[in-house]
C-alpha positions in Angstrom: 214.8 249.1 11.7 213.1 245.9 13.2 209.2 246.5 13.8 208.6 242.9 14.9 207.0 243.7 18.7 208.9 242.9 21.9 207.6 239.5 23.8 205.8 241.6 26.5 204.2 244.0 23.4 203.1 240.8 21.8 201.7 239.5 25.1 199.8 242.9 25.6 198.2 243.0 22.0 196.9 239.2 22.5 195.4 239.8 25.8 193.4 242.9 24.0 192.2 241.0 21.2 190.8 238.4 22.7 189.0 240.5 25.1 187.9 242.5 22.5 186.5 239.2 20.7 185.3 237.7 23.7 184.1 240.7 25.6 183.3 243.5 23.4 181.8 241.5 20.5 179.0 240.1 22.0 177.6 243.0 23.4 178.6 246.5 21.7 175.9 245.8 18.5 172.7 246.3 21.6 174.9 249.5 22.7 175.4 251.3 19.6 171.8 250.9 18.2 170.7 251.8 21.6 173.4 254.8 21.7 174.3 253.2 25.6 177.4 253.8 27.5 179.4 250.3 27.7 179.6 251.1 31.5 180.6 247.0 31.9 183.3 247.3 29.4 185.2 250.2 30.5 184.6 248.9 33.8 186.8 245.8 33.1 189.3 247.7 31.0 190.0 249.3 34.1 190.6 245.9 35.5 192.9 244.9 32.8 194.8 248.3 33.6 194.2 249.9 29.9 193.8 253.2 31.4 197.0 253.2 33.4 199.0 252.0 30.1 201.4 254.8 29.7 201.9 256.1 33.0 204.7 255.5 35.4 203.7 252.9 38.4 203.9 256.2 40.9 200.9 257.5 39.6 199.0 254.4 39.8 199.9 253.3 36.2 201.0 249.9 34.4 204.7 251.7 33.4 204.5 251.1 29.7 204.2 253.8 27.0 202.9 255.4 24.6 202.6 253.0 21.9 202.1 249.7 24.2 198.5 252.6 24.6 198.2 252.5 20.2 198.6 248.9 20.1 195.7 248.2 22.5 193.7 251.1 20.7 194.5 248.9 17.3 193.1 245.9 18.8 190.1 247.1 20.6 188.9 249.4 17.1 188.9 245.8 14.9 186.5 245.3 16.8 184.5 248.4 17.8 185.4 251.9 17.3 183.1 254.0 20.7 185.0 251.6 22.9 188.5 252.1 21.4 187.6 256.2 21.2 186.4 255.8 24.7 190.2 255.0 26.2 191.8 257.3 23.7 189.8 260.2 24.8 190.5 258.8 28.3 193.9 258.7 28.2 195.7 260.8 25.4 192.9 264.0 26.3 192.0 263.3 29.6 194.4 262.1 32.0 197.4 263.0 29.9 197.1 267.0 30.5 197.1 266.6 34.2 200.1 263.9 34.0 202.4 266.3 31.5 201.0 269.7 33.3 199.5 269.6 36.4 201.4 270.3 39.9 201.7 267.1 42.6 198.7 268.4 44.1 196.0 267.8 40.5 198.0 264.6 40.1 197.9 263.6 43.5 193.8 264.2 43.4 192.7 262.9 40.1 195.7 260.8 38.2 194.8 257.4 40.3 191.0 257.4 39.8 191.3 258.4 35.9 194.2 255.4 35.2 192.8 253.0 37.2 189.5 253.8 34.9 187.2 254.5 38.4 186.9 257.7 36.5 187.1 259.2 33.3 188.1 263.2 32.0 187.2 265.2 28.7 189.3 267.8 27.0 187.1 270.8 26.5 188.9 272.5 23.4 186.6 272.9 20.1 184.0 275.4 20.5 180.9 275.7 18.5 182.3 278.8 16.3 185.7 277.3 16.0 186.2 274.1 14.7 189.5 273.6 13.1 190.7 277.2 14.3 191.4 276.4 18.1 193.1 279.7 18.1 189.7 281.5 18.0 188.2 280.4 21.0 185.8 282.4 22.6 185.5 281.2 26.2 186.7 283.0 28.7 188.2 282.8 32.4 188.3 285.7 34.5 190.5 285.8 37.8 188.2 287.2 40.7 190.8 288.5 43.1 188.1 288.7 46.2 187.9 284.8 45.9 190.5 283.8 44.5 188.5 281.9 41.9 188.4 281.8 37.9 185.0 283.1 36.6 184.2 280.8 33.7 182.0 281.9 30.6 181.4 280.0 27.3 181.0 276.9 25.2 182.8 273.6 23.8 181.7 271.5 21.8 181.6 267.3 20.6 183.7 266.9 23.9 184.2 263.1 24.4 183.8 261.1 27.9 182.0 264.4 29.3 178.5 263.6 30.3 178.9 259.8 31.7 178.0 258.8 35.7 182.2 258.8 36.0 183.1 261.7 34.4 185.1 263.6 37.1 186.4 266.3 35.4 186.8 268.5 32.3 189.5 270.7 31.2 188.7 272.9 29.7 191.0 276.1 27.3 190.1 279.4 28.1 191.0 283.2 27.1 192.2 284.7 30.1 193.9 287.9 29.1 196.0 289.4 26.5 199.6 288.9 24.8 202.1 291.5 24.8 201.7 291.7 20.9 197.7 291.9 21.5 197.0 287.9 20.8 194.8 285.8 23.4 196.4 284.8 26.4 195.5 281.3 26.7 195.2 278.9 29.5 193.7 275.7 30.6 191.8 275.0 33.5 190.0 271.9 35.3 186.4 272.1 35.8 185.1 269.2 38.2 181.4 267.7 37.0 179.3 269.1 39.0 180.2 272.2 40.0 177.3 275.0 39.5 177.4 276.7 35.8 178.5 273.8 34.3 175.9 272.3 32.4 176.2 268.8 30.4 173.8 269.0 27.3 172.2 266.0 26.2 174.3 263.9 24.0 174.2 264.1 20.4 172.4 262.2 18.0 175.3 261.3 16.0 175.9 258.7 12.7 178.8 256.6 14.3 180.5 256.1 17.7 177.0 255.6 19.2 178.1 254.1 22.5 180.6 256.9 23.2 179.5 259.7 25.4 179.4 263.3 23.8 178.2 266.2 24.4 178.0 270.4 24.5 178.8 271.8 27.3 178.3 275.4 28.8 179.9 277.2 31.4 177.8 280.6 33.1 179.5 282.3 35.6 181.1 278.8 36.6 183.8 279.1 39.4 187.0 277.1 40.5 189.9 277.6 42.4 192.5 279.4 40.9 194.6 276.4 41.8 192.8 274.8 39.2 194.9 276.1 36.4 196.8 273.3 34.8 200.6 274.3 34.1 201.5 278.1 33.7 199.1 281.0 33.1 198.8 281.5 29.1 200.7 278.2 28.2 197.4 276.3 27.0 197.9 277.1 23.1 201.5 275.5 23.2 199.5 272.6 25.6 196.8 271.3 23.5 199.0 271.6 20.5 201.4 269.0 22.2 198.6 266.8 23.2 196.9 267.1 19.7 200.2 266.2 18.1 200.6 262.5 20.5 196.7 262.1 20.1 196.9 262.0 16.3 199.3 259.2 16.5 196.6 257.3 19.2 193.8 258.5 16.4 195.9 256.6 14.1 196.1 253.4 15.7 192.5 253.3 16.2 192.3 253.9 12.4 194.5 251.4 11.3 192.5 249.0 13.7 189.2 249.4 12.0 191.0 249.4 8.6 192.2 245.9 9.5 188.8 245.2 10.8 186.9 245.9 7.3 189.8 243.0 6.3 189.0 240.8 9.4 185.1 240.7 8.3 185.7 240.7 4.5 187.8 237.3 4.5 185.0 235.9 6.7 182.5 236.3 4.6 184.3 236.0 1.6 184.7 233.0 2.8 181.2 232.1 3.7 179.0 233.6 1.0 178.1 231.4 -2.2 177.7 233.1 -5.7 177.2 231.6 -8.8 178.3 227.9 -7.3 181.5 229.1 -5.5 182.5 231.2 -2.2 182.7 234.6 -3.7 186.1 234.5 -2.5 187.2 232.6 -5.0 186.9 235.6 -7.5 190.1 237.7 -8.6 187.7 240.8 -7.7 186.9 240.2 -4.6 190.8 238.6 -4.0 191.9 242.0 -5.0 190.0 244.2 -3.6 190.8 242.5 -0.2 195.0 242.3 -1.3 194.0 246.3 -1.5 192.2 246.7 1.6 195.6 244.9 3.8 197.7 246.7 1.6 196.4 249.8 3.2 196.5 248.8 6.7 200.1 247.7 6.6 201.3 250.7 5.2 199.0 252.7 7.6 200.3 250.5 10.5 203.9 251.1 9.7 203.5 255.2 9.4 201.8 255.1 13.2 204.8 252.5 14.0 207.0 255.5 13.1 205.2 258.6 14.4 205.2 256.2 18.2 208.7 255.9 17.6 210.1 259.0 16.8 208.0 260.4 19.6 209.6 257.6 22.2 212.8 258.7 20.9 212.6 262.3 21.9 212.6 263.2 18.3 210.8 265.5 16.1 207.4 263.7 15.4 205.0 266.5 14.7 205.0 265.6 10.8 205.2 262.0 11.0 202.8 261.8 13.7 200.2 264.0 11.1 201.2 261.7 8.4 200.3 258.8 10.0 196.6 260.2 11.1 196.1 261.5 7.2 197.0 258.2 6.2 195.2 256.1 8.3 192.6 257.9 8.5 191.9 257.5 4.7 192.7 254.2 4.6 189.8 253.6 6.9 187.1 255.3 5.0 188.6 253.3 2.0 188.3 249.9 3.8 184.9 250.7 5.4 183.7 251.8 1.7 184.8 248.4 0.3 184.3 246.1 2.9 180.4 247.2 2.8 180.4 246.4 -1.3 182.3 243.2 -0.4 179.2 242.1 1.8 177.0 243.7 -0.8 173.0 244.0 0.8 174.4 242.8 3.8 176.5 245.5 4.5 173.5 248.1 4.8 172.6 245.8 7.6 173.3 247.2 10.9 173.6 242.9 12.4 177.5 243.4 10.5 179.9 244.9 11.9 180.7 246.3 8.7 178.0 248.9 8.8 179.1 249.7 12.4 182.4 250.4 10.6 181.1 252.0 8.0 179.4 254.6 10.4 182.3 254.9 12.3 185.2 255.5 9.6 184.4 259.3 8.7 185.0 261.1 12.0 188.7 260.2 11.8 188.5 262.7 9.2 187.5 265.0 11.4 188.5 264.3 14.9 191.3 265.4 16.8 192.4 267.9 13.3 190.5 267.7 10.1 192.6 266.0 7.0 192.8 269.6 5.4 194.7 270.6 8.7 197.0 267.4 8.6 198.1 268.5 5.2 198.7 272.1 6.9 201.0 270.5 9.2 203.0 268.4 7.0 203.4 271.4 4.2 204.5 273.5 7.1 207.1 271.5 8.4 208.7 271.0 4.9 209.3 274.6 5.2 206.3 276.1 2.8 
């Protein structure tokens, strides 16, 4: 059990930090108060081939996997949480769906513009009514024989990467008949932007992630191809649940990066700030509360280091890979709570990053499966 990284891991998690310090840093503070899209920044992670990180060099990927994807999500949320959530969303929601599911013919059309990052895809799965109970969703896609087109009626809801000048396409689950033993039959479709009854709200006014793009979205009498179904007719329950189980492990990472973050800053100004004659620093409080705050990370960085691993294997991850989001998930509210006290005043001020943390920290709570639902998954799997 040796978690030291590979040369070539080592070399990737470098090159992300230091263009999340020298790139993202300087400019992501004027984008989150101004809740902009970082249209520059994605722009050169496309460059850098962060999009393409887990896909095979046949589809126009950079042939690594899917935890060479968590280290650079680690890297790019001590720094700033919208970016990181940006290519997690792009990756583990949006391209990876049409990667695992999609015939030659989807991957053919949208896998090279969505891992080169020319374009970017949502995953259109909670619903306004829903929430945590993706089983009840409401949408619906009807099968018009005369045209050969799905007939597309409903809602989602807080769908990421879905309303930005490159979002090509969203896909989206959908009711589209009944199971033998009465249940929903449900599928997923894509939905290209653009096509008529679809409708992008306008984004929402939200307390964190402020420069990443979300948004409601409707669908009235919306029609596609039928050979826009993604994998087999009334598979799309057994779908998202495999993509939510490898996204909680990406969610993780991006945790565990803004958990070691709230340590990055809190050192600094430890460091830097004078109290009573001394860096405060050099008090046993603030020493321990710091000790705590890495204390955390490690541990949270070791359970994602497993969940990636298990998964890589071929192995049985879904309660390790839940663990590790519970965990690190926590550990980042904890952080984000304590770095702010740490920098006292100054952490109400939005000019830290430590507020932008702050902010940030609670919706990995809530995102991609609620910590009540975590606990579901891992009591479930231990046979109760």
């Amino acid at each position: 059990m040796d978690f030291r990284l590979s040369e070539e891991q080592e070399a990737l998690r470098e090159s992300v930090r230091d263009f999340a310090r020298e790139a993202v840093a300087p400019v992501i503070a004027e984008h989150y108060e101004q809740h902009t899209f970082p249209y520059e920044i994605v722009r050169q992670m496309g460059k850098m081939g962060l999009f393409g990180l887990p896909f095979p060099e046949e589809h126009g990927g950079m042939g690594g996997d899917y935890f060479a994807l968590c280290l650079a999500l680690e890297e790019l949320a001590r720094v700033d949480s919208s970016v990181a959530i940006t290519l997690e969303a792009a990756v583990s929601l949006g391209a990876m769906p049409i990667f695992r599911f999609g015939t030659a013919a989807q991957q053919e059309r949208w896998l090279p513009k969505l891992l080169s990052g020319e374009a970017l895809a949502g995953f259109g799965l909670t619903e306004p009514g829903t929430g945590s109970d993706a089983g009840g969703t409401q949408t619906r896609a009807v099968l018009d024989p005369s045209t050969d087109e799905w007939v597309i009626n409903g809602s989602k809801a807080f769908i990421t990467n879905s309303g930005t000048d490159i979002t090509a396409l969203v896909t989206v689950t959908a009711v589209t008949g009944t199971n033998p033993d009465g249940s929903k039959e449900l599928s997923t479709i894509i939905v290209p932007s653009g096509t008529p009854g679809f409708t992008v709200a306008p984004a929402y006014s939200k307390v964190g992630w402020n420069a990443s793009d979300t948004h409601e979205l409707t669908f009235d009498d919306c029609r596609v191809p039928a050979a826009n179904l993604l994998g087999a007719r009334g598979r799309g329950f057994a779908q998202f649940l495999r993509i939510l189980d490898e996204g909680r492990i990406a969610i993780a990472a991006l945790a565990v990066g803004l958990a070691q973050g709230c340590v990055d800053e809190s050192v600094k100004y430890a460091k830097e700030r004078q109290a009573f004659g001394q860096p405060i620093g050099n008090y046993q409080a603030i020493q321990f509360k710091i000790a705590d705050m890495e204390l955390k990370a490690h541990t949270a960085r070791l359970a994602y280091y497993d969940a990636a691993a298990r998964m890589l294997a071929g192995e049985p991850f879904k309660r390790q890979a839940a663990i590790a989001k519970l965990h690190a998930s926590t550990v980042a509210v904890d952080n984000a709570r304590e770095a702010t006290q740490i920098h006292g005043g100054y952490g109400f001020m939005n000019e830290y990053p430590v507020a932008r943390f702050w902010r940030d920290s609670k919706i990995l709570e809530i995102g991609e499966g609620t910590s009540e639902v975590q606990r579901m998954i891992i009591a479930r799997d231990l046979g109760m």
